[in-house]
C-alpha positions in Angstrom: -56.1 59.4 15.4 -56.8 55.8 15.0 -54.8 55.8 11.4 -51.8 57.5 12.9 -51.8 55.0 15.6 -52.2 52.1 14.3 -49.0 53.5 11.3 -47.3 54.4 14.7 -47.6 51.2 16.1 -47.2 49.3 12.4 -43.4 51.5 12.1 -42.6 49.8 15.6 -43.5 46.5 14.5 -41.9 46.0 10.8 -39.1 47.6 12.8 -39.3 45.5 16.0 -39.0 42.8 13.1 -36.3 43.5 11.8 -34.0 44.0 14.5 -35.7 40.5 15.5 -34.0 39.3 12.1 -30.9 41.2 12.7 -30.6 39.7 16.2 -31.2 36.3 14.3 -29.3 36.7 11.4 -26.2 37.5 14.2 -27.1 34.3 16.0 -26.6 31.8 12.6 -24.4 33.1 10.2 -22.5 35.7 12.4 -18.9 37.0 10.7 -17.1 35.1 13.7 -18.8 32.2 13.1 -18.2 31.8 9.1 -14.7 32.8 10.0 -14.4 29.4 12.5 -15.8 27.4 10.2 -13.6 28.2 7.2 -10.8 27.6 9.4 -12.0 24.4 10.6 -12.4 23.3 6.6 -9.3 24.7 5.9 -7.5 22.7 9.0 -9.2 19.5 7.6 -8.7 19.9 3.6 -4.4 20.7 4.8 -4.7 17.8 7.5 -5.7 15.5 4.4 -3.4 16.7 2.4 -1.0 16.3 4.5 -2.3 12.5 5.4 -1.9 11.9 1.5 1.0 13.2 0.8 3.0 11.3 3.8 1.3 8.4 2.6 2.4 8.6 -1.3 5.8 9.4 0.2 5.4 6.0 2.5 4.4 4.0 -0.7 7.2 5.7 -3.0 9.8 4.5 -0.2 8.4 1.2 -0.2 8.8 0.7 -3.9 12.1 1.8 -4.1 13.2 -1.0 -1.1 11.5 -3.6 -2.8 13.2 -2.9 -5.7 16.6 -3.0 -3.7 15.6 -5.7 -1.4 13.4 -7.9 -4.0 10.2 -8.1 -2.5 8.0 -5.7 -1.0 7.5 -8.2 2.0 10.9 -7.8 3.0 11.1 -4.3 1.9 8.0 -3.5 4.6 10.1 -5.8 7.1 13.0 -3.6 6.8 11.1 -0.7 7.4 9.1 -2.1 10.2 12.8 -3.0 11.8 14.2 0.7 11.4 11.2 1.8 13.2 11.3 -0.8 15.8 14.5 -2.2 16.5 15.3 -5.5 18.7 12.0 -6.8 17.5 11.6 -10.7 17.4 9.8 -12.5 14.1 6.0 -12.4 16.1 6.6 -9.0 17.0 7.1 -7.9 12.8 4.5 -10.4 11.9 2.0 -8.4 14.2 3.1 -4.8 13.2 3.5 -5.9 9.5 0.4 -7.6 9.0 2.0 -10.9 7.8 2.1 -14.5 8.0 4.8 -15.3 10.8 6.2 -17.7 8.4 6.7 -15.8 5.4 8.2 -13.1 8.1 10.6 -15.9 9.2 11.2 -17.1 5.9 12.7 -13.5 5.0 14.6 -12.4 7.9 16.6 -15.3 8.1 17.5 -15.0 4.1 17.7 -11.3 5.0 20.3 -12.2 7.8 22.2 -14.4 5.5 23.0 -11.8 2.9 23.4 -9.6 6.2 20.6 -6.8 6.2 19.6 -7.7 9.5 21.5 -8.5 12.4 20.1 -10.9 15.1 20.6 -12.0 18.8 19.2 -13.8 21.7 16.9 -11.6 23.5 17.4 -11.5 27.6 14.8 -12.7 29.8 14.3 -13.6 33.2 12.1 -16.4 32.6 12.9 -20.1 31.8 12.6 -21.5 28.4 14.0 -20.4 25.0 14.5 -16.9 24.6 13.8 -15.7 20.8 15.9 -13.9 18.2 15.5 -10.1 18.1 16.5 -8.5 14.8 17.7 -5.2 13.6 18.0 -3.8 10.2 21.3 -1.7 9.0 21.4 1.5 8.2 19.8 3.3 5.1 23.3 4.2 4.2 24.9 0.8 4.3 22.1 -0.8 2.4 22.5 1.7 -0.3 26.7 1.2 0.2 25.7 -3.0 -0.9 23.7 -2.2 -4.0 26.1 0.5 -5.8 28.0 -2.2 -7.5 25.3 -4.1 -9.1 23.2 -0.8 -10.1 26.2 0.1 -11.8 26.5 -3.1 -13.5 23.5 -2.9 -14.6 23.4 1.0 -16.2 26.7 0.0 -17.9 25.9 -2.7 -19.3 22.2 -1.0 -21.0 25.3 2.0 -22.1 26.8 -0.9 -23.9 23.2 -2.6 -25.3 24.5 -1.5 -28.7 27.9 -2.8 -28.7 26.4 -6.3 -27.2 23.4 -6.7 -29.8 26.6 -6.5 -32.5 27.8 -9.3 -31.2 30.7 -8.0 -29.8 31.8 -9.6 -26.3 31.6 -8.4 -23.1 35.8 -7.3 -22.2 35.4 -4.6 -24.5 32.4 -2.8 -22.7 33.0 0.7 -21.5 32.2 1.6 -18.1 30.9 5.1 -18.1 28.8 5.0 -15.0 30.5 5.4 -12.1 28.4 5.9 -8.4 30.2 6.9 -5.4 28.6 6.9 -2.0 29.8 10.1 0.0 29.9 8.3 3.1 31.6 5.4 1.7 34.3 7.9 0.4 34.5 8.8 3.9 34.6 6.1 6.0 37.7 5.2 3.4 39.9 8.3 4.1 39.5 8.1 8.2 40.7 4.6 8.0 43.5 5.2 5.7 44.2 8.6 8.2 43.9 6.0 11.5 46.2 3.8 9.4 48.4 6.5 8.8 48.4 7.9 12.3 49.2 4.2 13.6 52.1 3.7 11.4 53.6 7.1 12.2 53.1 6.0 15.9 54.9 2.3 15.1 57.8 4.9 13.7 58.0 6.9 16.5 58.1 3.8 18.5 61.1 2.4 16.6 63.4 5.7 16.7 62.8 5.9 20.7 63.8 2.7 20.7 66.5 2.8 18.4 67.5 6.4 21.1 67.5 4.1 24.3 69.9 1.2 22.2 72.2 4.2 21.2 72.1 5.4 25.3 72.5 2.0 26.6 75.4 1.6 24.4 77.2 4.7 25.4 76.8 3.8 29.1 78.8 0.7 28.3 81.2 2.5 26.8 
């Protein structure tokens, strides 16, 4: 009787133990919990991703500005500018991370060749009130730099004919670049010039009308 017991009483124990195990094993490593912890690894591997590839886009954008613009100190203060119009030299030198004098150094070349616009900010206050800038569009930037970008793919076209000796009146021009908007903006003003001339016509024949009328009442 002993024997049996004490089997009878070892069954319930390895078996106590291992639902104590099972309950364990639910507690740690339970289906639910793997599950939310994939997801939060997968959340931060695509929210790196994500962090990377915005920033390889910001540095590809960069590059191409300062390639268009020169420098890739006024390339960032274009940018900065787009982003936060109306912004006065200290206010770019802050957000930019540059000297204020190199940032006033390059908007007001960048103002000369008319990438930025400027004026006096408002204020209540006495004393003098600073500049505020504001960068042009993407599209009129790209509208200033079409002519010398095709200069300069014509003139690699005609590398061959130039290292012959062979002047430059005789180069071929077989790169041409439009600008969609540019194309655009031409027609509607040639269609407002249109419509204003048509309108100067239709002026002239009513007034030609009320000469005829005014004559005929003489008459």
């Amino acid at each position: 009787m002993t024997t049996d017991d004490d089997a009878e009483h070892g069954d319930d124990t390895i078996g106590d133990d291992i639902i104590d195990d099972d309950i364990v094993g639910n507690d740690d490593g339970s289906p639910t919990e793997r599950t939310k912890e994939e997801l939060r690894r997968t959340r931060e591997r695509l929210g790196e991703g994500a962090d990377k590839a915005v920033k390889g886009f910001d540095d590809n954008v960069v590059d191409l500005l300062a390639w268009l613009l020169d420098t890739e100190t006024r390339a960032r203060i274009y940018v900065y500018l787009r982003e936060n119009p109306e912004s006065t030299s200290d206010e770019v030198a802050d957000g930019t991370g540059l000297y204020p004098s190199t940032v006033r150094e390059a908007l007001a070349e960048l103002h000369d060749e008319g990438t930025v616009s400027r004026g006096k900010r408002e204020s209540d206050g006495a004393g003098n009130n600073p500049y505020e800038y504001e960068a042009i569009a993407p599209s009129e930037l790209v509208r200033g730099v079409v002519g010398d970008v095709q200069a300069e793919l014509n003139a690699v076209f005609n590398l061959d004919r130039r290292l012959g000796g062979k002047s430059a009146e005789g180069d071929d021009e077989p790169v041409q670049i439009s600008v969609a908007g540019a194309e655009e903006d031409a027609e509607e003003a040639t269609d407002e010039g249109d419509r204003s001339d048509d309108g100067s016509d239709q002026g002239d024949d009513e007034g030609d009308r009320s000469d005829d009328e005014a004559d005929d009442d003489g008459r």
